[in-house]
Structures are given as structure tokens and as C-alpha cells.
C-alpha positions in Angstrom: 0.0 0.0 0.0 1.5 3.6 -0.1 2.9 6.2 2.5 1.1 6.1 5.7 -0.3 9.5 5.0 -1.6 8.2 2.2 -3.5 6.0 3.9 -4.7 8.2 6.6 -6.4 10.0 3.7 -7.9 7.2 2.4 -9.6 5.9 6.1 -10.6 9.8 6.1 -12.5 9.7 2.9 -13.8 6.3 3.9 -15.5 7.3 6.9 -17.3 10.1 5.1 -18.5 8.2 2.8 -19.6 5.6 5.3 -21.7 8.3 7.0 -23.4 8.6 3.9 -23.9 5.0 3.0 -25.4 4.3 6.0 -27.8 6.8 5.6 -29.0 5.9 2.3 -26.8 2.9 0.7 -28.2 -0.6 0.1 -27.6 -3.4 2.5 -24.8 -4.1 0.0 -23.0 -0.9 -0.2 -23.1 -1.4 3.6 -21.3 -4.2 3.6 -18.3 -3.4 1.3 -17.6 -0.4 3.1 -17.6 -2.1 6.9 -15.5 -4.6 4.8 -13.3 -1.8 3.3 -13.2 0.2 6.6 -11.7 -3.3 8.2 -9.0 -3.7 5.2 -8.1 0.2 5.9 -7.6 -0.6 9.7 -5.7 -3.5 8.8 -3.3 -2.0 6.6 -2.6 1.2 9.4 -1.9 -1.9 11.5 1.1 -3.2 9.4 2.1 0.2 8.6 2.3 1.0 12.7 3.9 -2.2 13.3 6.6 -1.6 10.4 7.9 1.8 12.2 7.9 0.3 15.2 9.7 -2.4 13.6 7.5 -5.2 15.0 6.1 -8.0 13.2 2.6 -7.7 11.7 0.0 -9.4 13.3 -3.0 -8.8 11.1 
């Protein structure tokens, strides 16, 4: 994935768009976005665990 800024960004525009699908999406749209929300938090994971220079555990 990219720079971890990059991904903060990304988690950012995520949850806005979240807000709105959960207002007015389809059950579907619901549940890729909780399942790209969890792939987002995954991937901040790794990135943490990288600078601290511990193994991943996701």
C-alpha cells in the first residue's frame, strides 16, 4: 500500500463516505464499506507495526 499518510487519507474519505452509505446505501454498499473500513484498519496496522519495527499481526 502507499505512504502512511496516504493512507490516513484514504480511512478519512472512507468514513465520510460511510456516514453517507449508512444513511442511504443498500444493504450491500453497507457491507463493502464495513469490509473496506476493516481492510483500511488492517493496513494502518502493518504500517504501525513496520515503524515500530515489529512484526505484523494482522
Amino acid at each position: 500500500m502507499g505512504e502512511p499518510d496516504q493512507i490516513e487519507v484514504i480511512a478519512q474519505a472512507c468514513i465520510e463516505a460511510n456516514d453517507l452509505i449508512q444513511e442511504s446505501g443498500t444493504d450491500m454498499m453497507k457491507t463493502i464499506m464495513r469490509v473496506l473500513l476493516f481492510e483500511i484498519g488492517q493496513e494502518i496496522a502493518r504500517q504501525q507495526a513496520d515503524l515500530r519495527g515489529e512484526p505484523a499481526r494482522v
